[in-house]
N, C-alpha and C positions, 0 to 999 in steps of 0.2 A: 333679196326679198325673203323675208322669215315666214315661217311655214305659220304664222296665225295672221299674216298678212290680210286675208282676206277678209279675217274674223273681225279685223281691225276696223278694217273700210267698212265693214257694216256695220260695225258698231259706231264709227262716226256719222257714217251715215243716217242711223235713227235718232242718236244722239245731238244734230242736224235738223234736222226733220221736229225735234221736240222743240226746238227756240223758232221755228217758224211763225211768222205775223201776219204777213199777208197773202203772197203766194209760194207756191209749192209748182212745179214742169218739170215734166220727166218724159224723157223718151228711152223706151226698153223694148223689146221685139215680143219678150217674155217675161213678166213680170207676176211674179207669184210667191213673193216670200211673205207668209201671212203676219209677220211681224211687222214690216215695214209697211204693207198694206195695211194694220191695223193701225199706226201713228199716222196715218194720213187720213182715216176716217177719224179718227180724234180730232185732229188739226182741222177738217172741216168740220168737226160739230161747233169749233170754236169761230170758225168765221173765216180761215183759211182757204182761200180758192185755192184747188189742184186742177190741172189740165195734167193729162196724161194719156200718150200717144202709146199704143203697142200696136205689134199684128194684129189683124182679122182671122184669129188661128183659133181651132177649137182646145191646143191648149190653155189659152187665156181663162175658159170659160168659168171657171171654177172663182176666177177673183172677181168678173164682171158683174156678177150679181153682187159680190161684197161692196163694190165701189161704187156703184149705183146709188148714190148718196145725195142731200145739197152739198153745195156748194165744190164737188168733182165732176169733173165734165171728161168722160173719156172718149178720144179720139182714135180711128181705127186705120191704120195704116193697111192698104190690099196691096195684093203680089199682084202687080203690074206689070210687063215688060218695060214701061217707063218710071218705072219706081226703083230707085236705086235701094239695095239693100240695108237695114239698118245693121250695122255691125257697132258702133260705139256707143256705150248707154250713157246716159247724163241726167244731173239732177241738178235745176236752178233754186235755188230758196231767197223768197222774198227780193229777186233781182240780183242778188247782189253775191253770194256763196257756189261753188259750181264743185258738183262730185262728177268726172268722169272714170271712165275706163272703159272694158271691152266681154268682160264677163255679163253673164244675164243675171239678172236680178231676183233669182229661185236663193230659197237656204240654201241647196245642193251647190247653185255654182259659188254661193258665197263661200260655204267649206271647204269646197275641194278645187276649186282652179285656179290659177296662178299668172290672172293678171296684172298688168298695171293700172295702178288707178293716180287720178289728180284733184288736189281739193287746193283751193283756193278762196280768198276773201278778199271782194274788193277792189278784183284789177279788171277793172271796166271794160278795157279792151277784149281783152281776154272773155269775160260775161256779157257784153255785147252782141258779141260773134256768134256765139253759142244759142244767145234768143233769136239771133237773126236765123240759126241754124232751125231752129224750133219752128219758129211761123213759118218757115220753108216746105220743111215737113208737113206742116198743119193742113197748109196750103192742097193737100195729096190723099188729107183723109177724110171719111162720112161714116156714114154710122154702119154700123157690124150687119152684117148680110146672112151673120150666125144665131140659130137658136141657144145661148148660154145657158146654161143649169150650173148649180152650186156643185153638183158629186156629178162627174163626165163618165165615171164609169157607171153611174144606174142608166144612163143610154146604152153603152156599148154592151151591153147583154142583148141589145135588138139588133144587132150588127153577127 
């Protein structure tokens, strides 16, 4: 694996993300690369439905309000004792394209960590499993139990 590996994966990933039609499913624990978050409100202004599952975490908070959009419906995954942990991130486009791996979906971990990732088109089985992986999830979340703000540090001056 070559040290822009990662650069790569995101960059197919937005890359990805910009030929989307119908829908957009993503599950990330942590999700806040304003880039990718930014071609996902595009792709909704355009009619693109996103469902997008992360933690219930106040690092989220900062994208929550960006995503807060039509046509994005975010999904809040809580630390449960019966909630298994999300360790693999994924990204379904319009059914049928599927980007995994295990790194978080920050610019930080896209620059600097050095996982594996999988992109595919088209193998049913394989994209099947993964949606069925998603509504399972789905299945587990409601809605945030957190107050979100855009800048998470103009709170933590009251802390």
């Amino acid at each position: 694996m070559g040290e822009n590996h990662e650069k790569k994966v995101r960059e197919i990933l937005i890359k990805e993300l910009k030929e989307a039609k119908k829908s957009i499913r993503i599950v990330s624990a942590y999700f806040l690369d304003m880039e990718i978050i930014g071609m996902i409100k595009e792709k909704a202004k355009d009619g693109v439905k996103a469902e997008i599952i992360m933690y219930d975490d106040f690092i989220n908070s900062p994208v929550v309000s960006e995503l807060n959009v039509n046509n994005i419906k975010l999904l809040f995954y809580g630390f449960k004792n019966y909630n298994p942990i999300i360790y693999q991130k994924y990204c379904i486009i319009d059914g049928e394209l599927l980007v995994s791996g295990y790194n978080s979906w920050s610019y930080a971990a896209c620059e600097r960590e050095h996982d594996e990732f999988l992109v595919t088109n088209n193998e049913k089985g394989l994209v099947s499993g993964y949606l069925k992986k998603f509504d399972s999830l789905a299945k587990h979340c409601g809605f945030s139990r957190l107050v979100h703000v855009k800048d998470i540090f103009s709170i933590l001056k009251y802390f």
